[in-house]
C-alpha positions as CSV (number, residue, x, y, z in Angstrom):
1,X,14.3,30.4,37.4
2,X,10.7,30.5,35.0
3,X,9.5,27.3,33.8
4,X,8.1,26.4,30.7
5,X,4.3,24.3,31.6
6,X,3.4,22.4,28.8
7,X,1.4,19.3,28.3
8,X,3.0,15.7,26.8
9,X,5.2,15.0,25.2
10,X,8.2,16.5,26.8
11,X,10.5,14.9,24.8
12,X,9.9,14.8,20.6
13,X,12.2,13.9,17.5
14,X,13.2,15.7,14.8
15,X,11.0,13.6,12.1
16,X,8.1,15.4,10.7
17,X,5.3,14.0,8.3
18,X,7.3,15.6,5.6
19,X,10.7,14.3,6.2
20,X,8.8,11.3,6.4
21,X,6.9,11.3,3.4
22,X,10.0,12.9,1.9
23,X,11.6,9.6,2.7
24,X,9.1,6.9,0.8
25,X,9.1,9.5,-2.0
26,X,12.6,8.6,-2.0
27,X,12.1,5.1,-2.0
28,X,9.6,4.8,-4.7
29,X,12.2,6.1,-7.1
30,X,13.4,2.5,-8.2
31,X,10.3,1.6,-9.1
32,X,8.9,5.0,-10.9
33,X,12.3,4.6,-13.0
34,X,11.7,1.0,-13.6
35,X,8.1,1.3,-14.7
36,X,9.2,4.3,-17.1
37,X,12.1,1.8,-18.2
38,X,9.5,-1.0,-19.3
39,X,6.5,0.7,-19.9
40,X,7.5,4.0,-21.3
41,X,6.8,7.6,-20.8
42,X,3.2,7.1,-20.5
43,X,4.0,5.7,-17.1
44,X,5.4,9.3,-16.0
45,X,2.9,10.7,-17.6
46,X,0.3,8.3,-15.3
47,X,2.3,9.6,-11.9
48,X,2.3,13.3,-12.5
49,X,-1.6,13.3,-13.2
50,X,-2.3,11.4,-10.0
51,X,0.4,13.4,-8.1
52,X,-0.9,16.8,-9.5
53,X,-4.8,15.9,-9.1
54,X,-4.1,14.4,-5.5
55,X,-2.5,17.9,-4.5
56,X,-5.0,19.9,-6.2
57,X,-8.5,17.9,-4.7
58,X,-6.6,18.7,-1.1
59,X,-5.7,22.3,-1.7
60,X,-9.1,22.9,-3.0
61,X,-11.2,20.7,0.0
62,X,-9.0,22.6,2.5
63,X,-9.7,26.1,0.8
64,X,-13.2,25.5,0.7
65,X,-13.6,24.6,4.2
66,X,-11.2,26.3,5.5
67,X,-8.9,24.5,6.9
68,X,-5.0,24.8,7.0
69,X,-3.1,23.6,4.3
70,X,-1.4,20.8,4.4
71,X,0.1,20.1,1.8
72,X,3.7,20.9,2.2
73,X,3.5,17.2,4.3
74,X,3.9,15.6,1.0
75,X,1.1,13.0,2.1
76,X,-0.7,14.1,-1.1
77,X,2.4,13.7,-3.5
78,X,2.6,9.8,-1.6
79,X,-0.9,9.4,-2.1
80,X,-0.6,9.9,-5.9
81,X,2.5,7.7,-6.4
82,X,1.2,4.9,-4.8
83,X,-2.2,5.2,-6.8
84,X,-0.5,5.3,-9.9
85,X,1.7,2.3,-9.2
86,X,-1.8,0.5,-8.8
87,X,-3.0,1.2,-12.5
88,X,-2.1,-0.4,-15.5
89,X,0.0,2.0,-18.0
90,X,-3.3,2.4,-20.5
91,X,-5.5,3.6,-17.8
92,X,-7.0,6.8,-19.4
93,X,-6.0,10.1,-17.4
94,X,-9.8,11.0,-16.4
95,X,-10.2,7.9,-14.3
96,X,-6.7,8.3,-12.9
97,X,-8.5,11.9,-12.1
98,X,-11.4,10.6,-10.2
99,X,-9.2,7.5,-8.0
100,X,-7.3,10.6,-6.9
101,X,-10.7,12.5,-5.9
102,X,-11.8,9.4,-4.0
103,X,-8.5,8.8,-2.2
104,X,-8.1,12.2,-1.1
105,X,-11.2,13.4,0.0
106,X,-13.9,10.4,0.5
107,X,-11.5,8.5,2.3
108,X,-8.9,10.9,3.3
109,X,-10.4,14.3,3.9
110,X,-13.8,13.0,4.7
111,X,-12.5,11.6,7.7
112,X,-10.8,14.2,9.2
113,X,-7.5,14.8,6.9
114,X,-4.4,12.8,7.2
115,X,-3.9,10.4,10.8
116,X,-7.9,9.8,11.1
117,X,-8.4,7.7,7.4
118,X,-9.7,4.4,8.0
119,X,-7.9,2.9,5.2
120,X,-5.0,3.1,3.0
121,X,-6.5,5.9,0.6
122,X,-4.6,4.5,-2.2
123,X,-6.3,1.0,-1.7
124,X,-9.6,2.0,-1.3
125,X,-9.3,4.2,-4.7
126,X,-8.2,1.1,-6.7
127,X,-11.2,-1.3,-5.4
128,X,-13.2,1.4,-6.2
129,X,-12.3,1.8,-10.0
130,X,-11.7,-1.8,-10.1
131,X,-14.9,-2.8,-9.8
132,X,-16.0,0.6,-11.6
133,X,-14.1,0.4,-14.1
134,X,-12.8,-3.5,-14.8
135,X,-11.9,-3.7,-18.4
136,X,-9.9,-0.9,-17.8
137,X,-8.3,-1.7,-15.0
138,X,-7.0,-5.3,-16.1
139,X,-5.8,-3.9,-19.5
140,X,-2.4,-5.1,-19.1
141,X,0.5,-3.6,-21.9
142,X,3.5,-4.9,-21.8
143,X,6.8,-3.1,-22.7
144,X,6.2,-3.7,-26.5
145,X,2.5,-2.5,-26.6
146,X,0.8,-5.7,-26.5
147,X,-1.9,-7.2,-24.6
148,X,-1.1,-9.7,-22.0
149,X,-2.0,-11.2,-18.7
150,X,-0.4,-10.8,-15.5
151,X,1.7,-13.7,-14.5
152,X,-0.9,-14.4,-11.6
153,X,-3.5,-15.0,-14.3
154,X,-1.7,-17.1,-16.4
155,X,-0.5,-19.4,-13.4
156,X,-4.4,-19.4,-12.2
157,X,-6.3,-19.8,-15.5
158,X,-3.7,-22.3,-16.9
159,X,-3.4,-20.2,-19.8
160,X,0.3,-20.2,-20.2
161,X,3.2,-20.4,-18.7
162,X,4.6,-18.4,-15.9
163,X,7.4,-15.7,-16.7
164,X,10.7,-17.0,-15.8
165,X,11.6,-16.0,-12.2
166,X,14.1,-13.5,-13.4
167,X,11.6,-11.5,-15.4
168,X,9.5,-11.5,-12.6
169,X,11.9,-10.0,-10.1
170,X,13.3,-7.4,-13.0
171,X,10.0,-6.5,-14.1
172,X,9.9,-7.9,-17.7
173,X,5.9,-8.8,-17.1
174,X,2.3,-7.5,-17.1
175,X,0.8,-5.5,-14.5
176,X,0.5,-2.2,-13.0
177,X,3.0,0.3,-12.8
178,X,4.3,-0.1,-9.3
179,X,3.8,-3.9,-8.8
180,X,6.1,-5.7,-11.7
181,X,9.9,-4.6,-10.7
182,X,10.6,-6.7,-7.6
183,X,13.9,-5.5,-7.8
184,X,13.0,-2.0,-7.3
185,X,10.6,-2.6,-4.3
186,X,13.3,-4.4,-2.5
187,X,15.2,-1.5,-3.4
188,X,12.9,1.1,-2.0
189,X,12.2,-1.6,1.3
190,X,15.9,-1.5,2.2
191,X,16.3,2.1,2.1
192,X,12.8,2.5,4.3
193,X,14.0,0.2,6.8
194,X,17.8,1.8,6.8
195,X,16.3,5.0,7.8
196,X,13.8,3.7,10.1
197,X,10.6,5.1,8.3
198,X,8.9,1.7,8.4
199,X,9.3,-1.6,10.4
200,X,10.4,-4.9,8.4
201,X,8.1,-7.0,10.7
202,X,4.7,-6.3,8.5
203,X,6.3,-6.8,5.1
204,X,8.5,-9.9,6.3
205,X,5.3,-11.5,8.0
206,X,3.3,-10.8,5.0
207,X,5.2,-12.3,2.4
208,X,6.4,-15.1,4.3
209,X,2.9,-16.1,5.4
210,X,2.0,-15.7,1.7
211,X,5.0,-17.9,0.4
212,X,4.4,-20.5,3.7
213,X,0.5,-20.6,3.5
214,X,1.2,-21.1,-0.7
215,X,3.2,-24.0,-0.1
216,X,0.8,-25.9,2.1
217,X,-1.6,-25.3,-0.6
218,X,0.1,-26.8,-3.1
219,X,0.8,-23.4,-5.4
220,X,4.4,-22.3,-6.4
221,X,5.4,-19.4,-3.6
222,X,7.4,-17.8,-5.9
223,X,4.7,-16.8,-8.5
224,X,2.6,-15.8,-5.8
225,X,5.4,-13.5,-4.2
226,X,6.6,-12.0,-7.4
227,X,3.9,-11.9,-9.9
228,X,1.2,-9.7,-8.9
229,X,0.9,-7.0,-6.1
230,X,2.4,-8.3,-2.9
231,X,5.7,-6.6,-2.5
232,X,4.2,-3.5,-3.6
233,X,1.2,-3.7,-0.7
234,X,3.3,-5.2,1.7
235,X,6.0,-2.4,1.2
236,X,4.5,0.4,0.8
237,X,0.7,0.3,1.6
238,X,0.7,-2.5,4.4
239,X,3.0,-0.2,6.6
240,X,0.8,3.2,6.1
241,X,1.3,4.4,9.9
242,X,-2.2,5.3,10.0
243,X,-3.9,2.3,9.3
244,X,-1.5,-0.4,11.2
245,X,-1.0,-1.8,14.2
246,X,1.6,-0.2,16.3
247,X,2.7,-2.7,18.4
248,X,5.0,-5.4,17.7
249,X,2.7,-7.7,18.5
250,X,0.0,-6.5,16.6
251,X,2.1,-6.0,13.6
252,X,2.8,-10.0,13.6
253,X,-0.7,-10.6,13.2
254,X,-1.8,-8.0,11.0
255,X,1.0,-9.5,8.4
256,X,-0.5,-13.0,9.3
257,X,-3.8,-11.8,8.9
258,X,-2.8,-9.9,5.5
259,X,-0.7,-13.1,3.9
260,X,-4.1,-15.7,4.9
261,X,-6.5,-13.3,3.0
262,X,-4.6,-12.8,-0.2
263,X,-4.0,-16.7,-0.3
264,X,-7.6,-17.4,-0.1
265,X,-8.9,-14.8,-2.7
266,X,-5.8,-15.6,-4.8
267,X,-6.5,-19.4,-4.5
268,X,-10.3,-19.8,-4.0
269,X,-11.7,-16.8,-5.3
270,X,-13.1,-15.7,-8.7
271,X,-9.9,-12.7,-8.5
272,X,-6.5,-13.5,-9.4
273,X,-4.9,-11.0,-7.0
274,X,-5.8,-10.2,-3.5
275,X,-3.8,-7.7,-1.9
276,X,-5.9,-4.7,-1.9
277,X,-9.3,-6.2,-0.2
278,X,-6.5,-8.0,2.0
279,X,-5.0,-4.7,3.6
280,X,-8.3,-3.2,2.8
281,X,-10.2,-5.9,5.6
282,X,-7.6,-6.2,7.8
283,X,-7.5,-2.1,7.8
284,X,-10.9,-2.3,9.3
285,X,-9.9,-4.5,12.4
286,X,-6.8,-2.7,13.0
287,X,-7.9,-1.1,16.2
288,X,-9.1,-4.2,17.1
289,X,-5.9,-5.5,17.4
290,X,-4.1,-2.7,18.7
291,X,-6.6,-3.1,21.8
292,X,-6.0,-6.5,22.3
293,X,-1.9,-6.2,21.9
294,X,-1.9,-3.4,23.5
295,X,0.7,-4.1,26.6
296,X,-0.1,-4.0,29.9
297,X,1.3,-1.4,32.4
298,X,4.2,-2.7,34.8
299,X,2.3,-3.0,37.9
300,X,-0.7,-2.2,37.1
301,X,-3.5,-4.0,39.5
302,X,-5.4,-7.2,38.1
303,X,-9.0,-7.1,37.9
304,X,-11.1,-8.5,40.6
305,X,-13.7,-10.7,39.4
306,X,-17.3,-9.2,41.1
307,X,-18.9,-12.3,43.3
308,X,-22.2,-13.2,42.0
């Protein structure tokens, strides 16, 4: 009888990075219908720039250095949703063109294509224009074409008053495309969990550190959970495989770490929100943490302290 010699793993599943990224495509549905619902068909218009330019910058990079193409994964098509949920619905189209080139190849393809980033390319790409591009970046429009602030802003500058809580979690307020519908995140969380794409342990620990941590700073948890970012960083960007911890340990404190940051730039800072440098920092200790969570081996000898 011949054997087949191979190296691990012996055993594998029958998920792929496309069936994968197949899967949160699926879950950001709820909340690409919901942010055409309220902010119209510019928002579609928003997602299938970033989409398109996020697939064309990584067929191109790859063509030019001659690598294989990888863009049947659908990481790309992820990429550009998720970067487009991050931008208010007046962003113009050739700054949604450039956060796509700096997600994709200065922080994806720069390091070594999809598994080696060391950050959330999405993230990175709206810090970037962020602080590039501020005025455009905080031009909230709500459904009806007016100017207005983000119910973050209004709760922290004591401009007015906060939307009622059932605006917040339909998605009746300011902000970016991806980050106003609570209702749809849930939506997309439950269906990530049911199929076992993503663990609830990062987005749970996040937002209840962020609601708990609120609290015993005297702010109102439920503005902080449902009027900016959160659900939408703790859903979606917070569990990029990639760039978090991969034990269950590890995840605890990373959603710990995550939920401390954005209170403290939320409530001390010059910012209203907080989300993105939060997963952006904690990103950057992430293997940190997975060495120091890391379990130890069954039986695996102690280390003997050398005699001085």
């Amino acid at each position: 009888m011949k054997l087949t010699v191979s190296s691990a793993p012996h055993i594998t599943g029958k998920d792929t990075t496309a069936s994968l990224m197949r899967d949160v495509i699926i879950a950001t549905v709820p909340a690409i219908v919901a942010s055409v619902l309220f902010f119209g068909i510019r928002a579609l218009t928003l997602i299938s720039v970033t989409v398109g330019a996020c697939l064309v910058f990584e067929l191109l990079w790859e063509k030019i250095m001659k690598k294989p193409i990888t863009t049947g994964d659908l990481s790309a098509v992820v990429t550009g949703i998720l970067l487009a949920f991050n931008f208010p619905a007046s962003l113009p189209l050739p700054m949604a063109i450039l956060g796509a080139a700096i997600a994709i190849i200065v922080v994806k393809q720069l390091f070594g294509g999809i598994g080696f980033n060391f950050a959330n390319p999405a993230i990175v790409a709206r810090i970037v224009l962020g602080l590039s591009f501020t005025s455009y970046m905080t031009d909230w429009i709500f459904p009806d074409a007016t100017a207005t602030a983000t119910p973050l802003a209004l709760y922290a500058n004591g401009t007015g008053t906060a939307p009622e809580i059932i605006d917040m979690f339909i998605g009746r307020t300011g902000g970016t495309l991806g980050e106003t519908s609570a209702l749809a995140l849930i939506i997309g969380f439950v269906y990530l969990v049911a199929k076992k794409v993503i663990s609830p342990i990062i987005p749970v620990t996040y937002v209840a550190t962020v609601a708990i941590f609120a609290m015993l700073l005297g702010v109102d948890p439920v503005v902080y959970v449902l009027g900016g970012g959160l659900l939408l960083g703790a859903i979606f960007m917070a569990t990029d495989y990639v760039t978090s911890p991969y034990t269950k340990k590890g995840k605890i404190i990373f959603g710990i770490g995550l939920g401390i940051i954005t209170v403290m730039i939320r409530r001390f800072g010059t910012m209203t929100e907080g989300v993105s440098y939060a997963i952006l920092l904690m990103n950057l200790v992430v293997p940190y943490i997975n060495k120091l969570s890391r379990q130890k081996p069954l039986g695996a000898p102690k280390k003997v302290k050398e005699a001085k």
